[in-house]
C-alpha positions as CSV (number, residue, x, y, z in Angstrom):
1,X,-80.9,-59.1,86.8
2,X,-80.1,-55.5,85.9
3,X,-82.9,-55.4,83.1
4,X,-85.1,-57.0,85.7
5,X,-84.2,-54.3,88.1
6,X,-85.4,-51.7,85.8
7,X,-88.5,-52.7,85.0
8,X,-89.5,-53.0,88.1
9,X,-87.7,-50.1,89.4
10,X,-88.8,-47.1,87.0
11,X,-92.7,-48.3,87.0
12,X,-92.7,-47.7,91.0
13,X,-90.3,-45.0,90.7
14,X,-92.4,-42.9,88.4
15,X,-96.0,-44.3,90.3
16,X,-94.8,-43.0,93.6
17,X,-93.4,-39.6,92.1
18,X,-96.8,-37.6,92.5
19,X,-97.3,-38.2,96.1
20,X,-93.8,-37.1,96.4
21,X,-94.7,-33.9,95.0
22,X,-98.3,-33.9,96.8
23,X,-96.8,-33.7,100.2
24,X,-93.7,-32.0,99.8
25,X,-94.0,-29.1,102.1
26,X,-96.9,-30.8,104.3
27,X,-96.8,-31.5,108.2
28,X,-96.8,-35.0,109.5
29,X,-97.3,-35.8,113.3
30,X,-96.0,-39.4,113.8
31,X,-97.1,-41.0,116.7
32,X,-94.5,-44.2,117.6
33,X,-95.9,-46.4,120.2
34,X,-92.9,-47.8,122.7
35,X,-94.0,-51.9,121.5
36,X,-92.6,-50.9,118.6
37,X,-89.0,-49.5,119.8
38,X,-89.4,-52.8,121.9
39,X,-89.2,-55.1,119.6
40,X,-86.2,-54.0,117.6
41,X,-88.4,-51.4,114.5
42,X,-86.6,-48.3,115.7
43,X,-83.8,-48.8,113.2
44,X,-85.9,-49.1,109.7
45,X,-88.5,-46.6,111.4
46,X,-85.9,-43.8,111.6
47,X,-84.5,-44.9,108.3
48,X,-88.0,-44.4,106.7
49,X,-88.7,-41.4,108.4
50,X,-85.8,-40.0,107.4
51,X,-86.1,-40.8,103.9
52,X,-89.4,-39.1,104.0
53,X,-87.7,-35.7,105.6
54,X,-85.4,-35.9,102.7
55,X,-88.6,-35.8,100.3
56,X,-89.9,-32.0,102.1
57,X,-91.8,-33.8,104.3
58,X,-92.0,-31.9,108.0
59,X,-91.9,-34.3,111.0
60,X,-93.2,-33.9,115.0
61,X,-92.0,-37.8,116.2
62,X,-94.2,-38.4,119.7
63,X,-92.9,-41.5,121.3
64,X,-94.6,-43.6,123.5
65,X,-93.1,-45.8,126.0
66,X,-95.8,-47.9,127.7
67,X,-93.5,-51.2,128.0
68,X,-90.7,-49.1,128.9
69,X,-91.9,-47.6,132.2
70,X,-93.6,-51.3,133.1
71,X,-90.4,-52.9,132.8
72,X,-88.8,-50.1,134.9
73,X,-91.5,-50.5,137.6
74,X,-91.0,-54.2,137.9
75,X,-86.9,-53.8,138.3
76,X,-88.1,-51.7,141.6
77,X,-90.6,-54.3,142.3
78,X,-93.3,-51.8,142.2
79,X,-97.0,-52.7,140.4
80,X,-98.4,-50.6,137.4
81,X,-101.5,-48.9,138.1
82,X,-104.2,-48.2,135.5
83,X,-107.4,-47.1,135.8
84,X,-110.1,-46.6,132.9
85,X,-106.8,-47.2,130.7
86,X,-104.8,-44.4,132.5
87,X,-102.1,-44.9,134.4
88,X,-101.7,-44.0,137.9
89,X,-98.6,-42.1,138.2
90,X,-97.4,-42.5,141.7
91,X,-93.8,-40.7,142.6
92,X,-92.2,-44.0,142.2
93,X,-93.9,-44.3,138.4
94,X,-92.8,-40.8,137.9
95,X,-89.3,-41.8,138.5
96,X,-89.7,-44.7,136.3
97,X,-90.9,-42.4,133.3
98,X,-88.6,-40.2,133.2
99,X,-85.9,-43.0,133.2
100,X,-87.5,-44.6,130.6
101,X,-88.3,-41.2,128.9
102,X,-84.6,-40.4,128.9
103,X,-83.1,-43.5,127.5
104,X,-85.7,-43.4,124.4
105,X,-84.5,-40.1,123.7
106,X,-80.7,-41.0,123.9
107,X,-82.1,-44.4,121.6
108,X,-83.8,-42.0,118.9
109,X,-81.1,-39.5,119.0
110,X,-78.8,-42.2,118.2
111,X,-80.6,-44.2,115.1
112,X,-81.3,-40.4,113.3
113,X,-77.0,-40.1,113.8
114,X,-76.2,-43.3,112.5
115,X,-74.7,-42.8,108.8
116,X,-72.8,-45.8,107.5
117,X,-71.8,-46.2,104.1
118,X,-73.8,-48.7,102.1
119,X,-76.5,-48.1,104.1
120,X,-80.0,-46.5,103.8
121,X,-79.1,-43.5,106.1
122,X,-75.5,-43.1,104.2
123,X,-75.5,-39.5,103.8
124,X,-78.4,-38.2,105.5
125,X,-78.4,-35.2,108.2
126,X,-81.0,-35.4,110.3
127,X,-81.3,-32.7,113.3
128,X,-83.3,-33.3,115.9
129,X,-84.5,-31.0,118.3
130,X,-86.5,-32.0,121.5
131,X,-87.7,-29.2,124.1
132,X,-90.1,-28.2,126.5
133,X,-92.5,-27.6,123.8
134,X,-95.7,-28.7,126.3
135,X,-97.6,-27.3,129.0
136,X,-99.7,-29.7,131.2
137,X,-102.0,-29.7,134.1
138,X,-102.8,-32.4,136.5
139,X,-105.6,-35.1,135.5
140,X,-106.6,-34.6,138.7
141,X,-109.3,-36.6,140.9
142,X,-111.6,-39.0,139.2
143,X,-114.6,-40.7,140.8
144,X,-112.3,-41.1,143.9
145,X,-109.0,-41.9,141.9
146,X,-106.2,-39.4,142.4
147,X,-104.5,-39.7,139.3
148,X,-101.6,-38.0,141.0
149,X,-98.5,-37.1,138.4
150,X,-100.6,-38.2,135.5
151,X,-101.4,-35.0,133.6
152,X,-103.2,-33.8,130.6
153,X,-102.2,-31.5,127.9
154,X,-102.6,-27.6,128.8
155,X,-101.0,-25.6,125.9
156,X,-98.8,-26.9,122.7
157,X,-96.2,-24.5,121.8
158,X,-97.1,-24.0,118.2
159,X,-94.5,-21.1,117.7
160,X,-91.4,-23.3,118.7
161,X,-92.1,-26.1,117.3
162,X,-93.2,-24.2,114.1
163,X,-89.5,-22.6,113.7
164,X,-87.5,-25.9,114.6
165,X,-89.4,-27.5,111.5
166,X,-88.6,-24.5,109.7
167,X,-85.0,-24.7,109.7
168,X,-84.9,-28.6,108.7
169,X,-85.0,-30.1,111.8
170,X,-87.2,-32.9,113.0
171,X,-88.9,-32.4,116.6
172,X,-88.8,-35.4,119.2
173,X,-91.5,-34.9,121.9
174,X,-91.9,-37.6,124.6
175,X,-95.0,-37.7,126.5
176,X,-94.2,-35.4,129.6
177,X,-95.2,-31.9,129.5
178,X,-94.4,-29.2,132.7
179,X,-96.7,-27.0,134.7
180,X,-95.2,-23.2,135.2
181,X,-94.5,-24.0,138.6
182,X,-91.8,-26.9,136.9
183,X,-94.0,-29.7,138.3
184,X,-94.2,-32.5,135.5
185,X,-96.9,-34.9,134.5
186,X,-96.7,-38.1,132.9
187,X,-99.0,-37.9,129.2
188,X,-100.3,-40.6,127.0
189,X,-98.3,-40.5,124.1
190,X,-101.9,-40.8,121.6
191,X,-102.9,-37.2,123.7
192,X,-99.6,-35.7,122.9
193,X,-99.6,-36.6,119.4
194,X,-103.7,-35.3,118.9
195,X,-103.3,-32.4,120.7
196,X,-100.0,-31.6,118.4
197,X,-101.6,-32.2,115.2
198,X,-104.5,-29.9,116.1
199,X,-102.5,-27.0,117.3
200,X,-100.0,-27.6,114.1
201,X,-102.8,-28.4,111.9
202,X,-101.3,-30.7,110.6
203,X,-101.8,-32.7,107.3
204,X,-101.8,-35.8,108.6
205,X,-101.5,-37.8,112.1
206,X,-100.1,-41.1,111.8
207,X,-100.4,-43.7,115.1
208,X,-97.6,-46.4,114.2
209,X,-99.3,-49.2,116.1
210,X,-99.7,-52.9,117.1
211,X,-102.8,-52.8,115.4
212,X,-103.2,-53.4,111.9
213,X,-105.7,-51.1,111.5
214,X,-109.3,-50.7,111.5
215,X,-112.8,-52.5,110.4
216,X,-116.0,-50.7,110.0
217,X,-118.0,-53.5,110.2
218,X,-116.1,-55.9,112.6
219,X,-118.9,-59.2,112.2
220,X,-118.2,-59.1,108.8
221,X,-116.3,-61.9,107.4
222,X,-112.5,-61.0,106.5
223,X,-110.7,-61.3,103.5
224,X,-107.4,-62.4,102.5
225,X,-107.0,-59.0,100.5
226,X,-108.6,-57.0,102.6
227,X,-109.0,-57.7,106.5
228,X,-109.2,-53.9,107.3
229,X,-111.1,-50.5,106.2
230,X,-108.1,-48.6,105.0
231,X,-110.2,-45.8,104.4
232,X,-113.1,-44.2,106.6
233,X,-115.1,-41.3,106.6
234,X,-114.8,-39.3,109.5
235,X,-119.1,-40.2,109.8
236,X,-118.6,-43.5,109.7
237,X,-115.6,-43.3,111.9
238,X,-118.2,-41.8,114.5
239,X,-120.8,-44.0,114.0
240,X,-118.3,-47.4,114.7
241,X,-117.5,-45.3,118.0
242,X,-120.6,-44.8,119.1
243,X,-121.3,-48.7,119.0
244,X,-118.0,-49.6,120.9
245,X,-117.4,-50.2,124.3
246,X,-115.1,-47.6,126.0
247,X,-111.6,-48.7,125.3
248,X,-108.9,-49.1,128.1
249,X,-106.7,-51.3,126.1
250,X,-104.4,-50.7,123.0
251,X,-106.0,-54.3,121.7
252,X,-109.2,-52.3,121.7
253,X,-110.8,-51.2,118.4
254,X,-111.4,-47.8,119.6
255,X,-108.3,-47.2,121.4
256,X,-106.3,-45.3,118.6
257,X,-109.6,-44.6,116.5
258,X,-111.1,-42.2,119.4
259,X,-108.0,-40.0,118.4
260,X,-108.1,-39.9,115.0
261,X,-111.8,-39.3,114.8
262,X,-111.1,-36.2,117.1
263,X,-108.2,-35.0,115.2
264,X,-110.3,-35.3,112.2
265,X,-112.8,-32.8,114.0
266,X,-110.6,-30.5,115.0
267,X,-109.0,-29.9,111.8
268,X,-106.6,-32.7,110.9
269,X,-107.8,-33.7,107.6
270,X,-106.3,-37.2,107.8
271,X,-105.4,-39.4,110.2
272,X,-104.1,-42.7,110.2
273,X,-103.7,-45.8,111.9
274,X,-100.9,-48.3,110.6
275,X,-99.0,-51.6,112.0
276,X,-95.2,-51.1,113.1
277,X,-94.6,-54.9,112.6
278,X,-94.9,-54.4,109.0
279,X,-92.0,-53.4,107.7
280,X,-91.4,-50.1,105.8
281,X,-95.3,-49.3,106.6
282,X,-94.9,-45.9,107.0
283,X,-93.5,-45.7,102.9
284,X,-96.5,-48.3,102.1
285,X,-99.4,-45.7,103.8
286,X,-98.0,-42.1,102.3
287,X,-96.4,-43.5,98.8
288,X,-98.6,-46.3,97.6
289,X,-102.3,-45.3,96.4
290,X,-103.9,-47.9,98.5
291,X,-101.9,-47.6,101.5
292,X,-101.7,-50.4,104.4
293,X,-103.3,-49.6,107.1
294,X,-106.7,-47.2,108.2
295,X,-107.2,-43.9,107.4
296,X,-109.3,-41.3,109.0
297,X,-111.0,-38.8,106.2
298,X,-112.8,-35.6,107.1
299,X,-114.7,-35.7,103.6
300,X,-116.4,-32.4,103.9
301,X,-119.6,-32.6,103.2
302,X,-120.1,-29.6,100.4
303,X,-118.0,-31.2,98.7
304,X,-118.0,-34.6,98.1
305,X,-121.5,-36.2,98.0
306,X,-124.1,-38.0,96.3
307,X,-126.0,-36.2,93.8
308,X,-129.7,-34.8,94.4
309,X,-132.1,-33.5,91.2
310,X,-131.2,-30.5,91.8
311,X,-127.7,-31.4,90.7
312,X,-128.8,-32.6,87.4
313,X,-128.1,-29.6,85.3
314,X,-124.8,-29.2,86.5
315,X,-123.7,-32.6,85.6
316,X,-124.7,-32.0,82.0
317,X,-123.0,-29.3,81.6
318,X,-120.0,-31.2,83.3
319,X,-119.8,-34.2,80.5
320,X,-121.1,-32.4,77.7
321,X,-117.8,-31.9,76.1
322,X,-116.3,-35.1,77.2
323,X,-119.5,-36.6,75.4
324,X,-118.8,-34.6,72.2
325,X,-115.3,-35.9,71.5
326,X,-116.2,-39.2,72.1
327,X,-114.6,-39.7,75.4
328,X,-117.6,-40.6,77.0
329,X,-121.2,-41.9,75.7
330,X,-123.7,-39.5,74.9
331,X,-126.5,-39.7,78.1
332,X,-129.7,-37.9,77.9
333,X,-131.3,-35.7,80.5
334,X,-134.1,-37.8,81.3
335,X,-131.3,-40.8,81.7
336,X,-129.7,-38.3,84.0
337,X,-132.8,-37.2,86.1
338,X,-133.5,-40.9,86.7
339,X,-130.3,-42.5,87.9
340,X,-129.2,-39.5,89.6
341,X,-129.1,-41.2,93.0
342,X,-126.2,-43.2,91.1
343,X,-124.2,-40.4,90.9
344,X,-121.6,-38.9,93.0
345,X,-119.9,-35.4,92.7
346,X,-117.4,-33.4,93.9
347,X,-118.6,-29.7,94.2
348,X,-116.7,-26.4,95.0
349,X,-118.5,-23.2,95.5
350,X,-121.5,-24.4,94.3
351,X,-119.7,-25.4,91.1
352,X,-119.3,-29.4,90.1
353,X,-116.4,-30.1,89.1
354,X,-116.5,-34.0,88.8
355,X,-119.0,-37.4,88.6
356,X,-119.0,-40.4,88.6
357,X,-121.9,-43.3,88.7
358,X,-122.5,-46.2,90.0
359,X,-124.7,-49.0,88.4
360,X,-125.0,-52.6,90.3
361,X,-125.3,-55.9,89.2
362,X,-126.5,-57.4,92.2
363,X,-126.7,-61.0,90.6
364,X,-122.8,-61.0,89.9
365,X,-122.1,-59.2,92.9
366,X,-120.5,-56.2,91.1
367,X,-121.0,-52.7,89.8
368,X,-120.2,-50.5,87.2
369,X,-118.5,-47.1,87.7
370,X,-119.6,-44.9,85.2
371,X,-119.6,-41.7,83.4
372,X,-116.2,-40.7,85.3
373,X,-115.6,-37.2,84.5
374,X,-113.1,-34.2,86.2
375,X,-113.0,-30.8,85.0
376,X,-110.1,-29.6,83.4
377,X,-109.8,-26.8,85.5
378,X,-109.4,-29.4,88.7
379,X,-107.6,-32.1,86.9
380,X,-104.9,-33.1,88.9
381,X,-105.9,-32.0,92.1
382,X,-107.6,-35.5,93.4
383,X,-111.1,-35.3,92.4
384,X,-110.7,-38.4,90.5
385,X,-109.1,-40.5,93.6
386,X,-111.5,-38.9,96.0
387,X,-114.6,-40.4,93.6
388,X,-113.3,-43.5,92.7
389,X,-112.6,-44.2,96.9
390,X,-116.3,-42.8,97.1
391,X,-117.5,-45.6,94.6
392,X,-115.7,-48.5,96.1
393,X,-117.1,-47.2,99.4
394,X,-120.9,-47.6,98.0
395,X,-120.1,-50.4,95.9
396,X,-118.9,-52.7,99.5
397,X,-121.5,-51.0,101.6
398,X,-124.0,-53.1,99.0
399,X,-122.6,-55.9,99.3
400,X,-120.6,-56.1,96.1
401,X,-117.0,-57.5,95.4
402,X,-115.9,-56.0,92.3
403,X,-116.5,-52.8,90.6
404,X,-115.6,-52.4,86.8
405,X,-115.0,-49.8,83.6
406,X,-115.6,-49.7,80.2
407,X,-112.9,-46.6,78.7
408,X,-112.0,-46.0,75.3
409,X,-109.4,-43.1,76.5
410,X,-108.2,-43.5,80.2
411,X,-107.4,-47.2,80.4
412,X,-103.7,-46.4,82.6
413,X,-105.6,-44.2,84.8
414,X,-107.4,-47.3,86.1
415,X,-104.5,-49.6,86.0
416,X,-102.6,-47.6,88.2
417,X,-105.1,-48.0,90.6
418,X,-105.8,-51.2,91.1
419,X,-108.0,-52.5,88.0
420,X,-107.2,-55.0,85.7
421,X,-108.1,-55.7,81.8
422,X,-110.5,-58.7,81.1
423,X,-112.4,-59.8,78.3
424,X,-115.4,-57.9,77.2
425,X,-117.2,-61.7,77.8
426,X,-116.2,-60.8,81.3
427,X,-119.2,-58.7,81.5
428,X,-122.8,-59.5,84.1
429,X,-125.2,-60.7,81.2
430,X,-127.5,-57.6,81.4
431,X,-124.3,-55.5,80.6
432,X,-123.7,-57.3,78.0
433,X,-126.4,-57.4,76.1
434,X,-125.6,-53.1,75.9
435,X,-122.4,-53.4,74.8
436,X,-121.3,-51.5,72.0
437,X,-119.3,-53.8,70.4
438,X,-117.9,-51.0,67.7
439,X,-117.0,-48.9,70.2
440,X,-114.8,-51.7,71.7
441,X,-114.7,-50.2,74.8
442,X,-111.4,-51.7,77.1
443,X,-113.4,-53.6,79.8
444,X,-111.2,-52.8,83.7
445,X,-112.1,-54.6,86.7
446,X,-110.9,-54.1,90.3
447,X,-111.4,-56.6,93.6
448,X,-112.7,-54.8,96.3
């Protein structure tokens, strides 16, 4: 058992190690919606999230508590009120808020104190700091609906919040925010948690939700291995908006994917979208390379696109020395100049500083990803993820199932990402009638 233990252990140890060090340092907004402290997550959740404070990780935790107040309300015999998927918050709701408000706070408090022995938390210090850290005005009146103490949010205090996460501490903000006259308005917890990201800038925004996540293209068939996008460009993001009805209801595909999208455009680079009722999900969507539920990428334009002639020259020079010690196979300029519309490339300044092709075999529904090449100067920085998700992207968008390599030198780099060695026989029959069998090129394939 030991033995087994190891093997397993140091594998996933050492796999998850660079994202440790990738966002050690970085700002994550965590938005918790109140199903989830419902049905009995808040334990693991606060063990996770402190485990991932622990790692350098800097955490705003926005509660919701939707359930909360509706239970409240129907102990006074009073009727929730939402209109256009906003509640109505009458003085009685008010009341009932900042009950249930209160006892959340008092609940999260309590699972960041616990500290057993023999137990995940064992050991850990977790401050928390909660605050007035929110200024809100009223929502107002509404095509004739007075929205009463339902408010929106006015001003984020970036400063405060800035120096409790600067002295360890992890900030709790439930969604209430006060007027300067003290008068306070009942927020959606999705507004609080935007509006912090974007005045934080945060690195990422995380909704923990009932949803699994996301699909692009919702009539199409699901899968097994995949039933959701888990990642979306912020156009394509957009676009799936624009075709949605407006959405009032957390069930609703749009519902937590309006706030992402506008995160993304305010300058959140990521935002996310993950299921509570998995456990440890939060671990699964930072730590593992494919993550587990949606993410929200502002891929900026500049640079990471497909290629154009004009790019032609720049990718030569780009695999010219990877072609003379052997690490790739030699490809002439006219080659170049005729698939460029294969390629992708990830450009900085003008400069590219990595490529990679695409070539499908519509017959055998799959594709080869080709010439896959990063700078040295940028090695290690995620070009090579950032293309590889930019191929699998093209590759499902045309229909295809599989995408596959053929590497001499950089066979682990695609393992650890999903692909798997087959047999060179493997191969779509045009491919493999232009197979260099001396080469013996390792032959990598990954489901998509």
């Amino acid at each position: 058992m030991f033995t087994v233990f190891n093997f397993t252990f140091v594998p996933w140890f050492r796999a998850v190690a660079p994202y440790i060090h990738m966002h050690r340092g970085k700002t994550f907004v965590v938005g918790l919606v109140g199903e989830a402290i419902a049905a009995g997550k808040l334990g693991n959740i606060a063990t996770d999230l402190a485990l991932i404070q622990s790692m350098g990780v800097k955490i705003v935790l926005v509660h919701g508590f939707r359930p909360q107040v509706d239970e409240q309300l129907a102990a006074k015999g009073h009727s929730a009120r939402f209109v256009h998927g906003v509640r109505v918050t009458d003085p009685i709701t008010l009341d009932c808020a900042q009950e249930a408000a209160g006892q959340l706070r008092y609940e999260i408090e309590a699972a960041f104190s616990q500290g057993l022995p023999n137990t995940p938390m064992a050991g850990a210090t977790v401050r928390v700091i909660s605050g007035n850290f929110l200024t809100a005005r009223p929502k107002g009146i509404i095509d004739g609906v007075d929205f009463m103490h339902t408010g929106v949010v006015r001003k984020v205090d970036v400063a405060g919040i800035t120096r409790s996460l600067d002295v360890g501490a992890m900030v709790l903000l439930s969604p209430f925010g006060f007027s300067p006259t003290g008068e306070a308005f009942n927020l959606s917890m999705e507004e609080v948690a935007t509006s912090v990201a974007v005045a934080l800038q945060a690195d990422k925004l995380i909704f923990m939700t009932e949803k699994p996540g996301v699909r692009v293209r919702p009539e199409a068939p699901e899968s097994e291995d995949n039933p959701i996008d888990t990642e979306i460009p912020l156009a394509e993001a957009k676009a799936l908006m624009a075709r949605l009805p407006t959405p009032e209801k957390p069930d609703d595909t749009g519902y937590y994917l309006r706030h992402c999208i506008e995160a993304c455009l305010r300058g959140v680079e990521r935002s996310h979208i993950i299921p509570f009722a998995v456990d440890g999900s939060l671990l699964l969507e930072i730590y593992v390379h494919d993550g587990i539920g949606t993410m929200v990428v502002d891929e900026k334009l500049e640079s990471l696109r497909e290629a154009t002639a004009d790019d032609v020259s720049g990718i030569l020079q780009l695999i010219e020395p990877f072609e003379q010690d052997g690490t790739l196979v030699k490809r002439s300029r006219t080659e170049i100049e005729r698939d460029v519309a294969n390629y992708s490339i990830v450009e900085h300044d003008g400069v590219i500083f990595a490529c990679a092709a695409l070539y499908p075999y519509p017959e055998a529904k799959t594709g080869e990803m080709a010439a896959v090449t990063v700078s040295p100067q940028s090695q290690g920085q995620g070009d090579g993820e950032k293309l590889l998700k930019r191929i699998e992207h093209r590759a499902r968008a045309m229909g295809l199932t599989s995408i596959f390599v053929l590497t001499t030198r950089t066979m682990h780099w695609f393992l650890k990402r999903g692909f798997e060695v087959v047999d060179a026989e493997w191969l779509p029959e045009a491919r493999k009638r232009k197979y260099n069998w001396d080469r013996k090129s390792q032959v990598l394939v990954k489901k998509l």
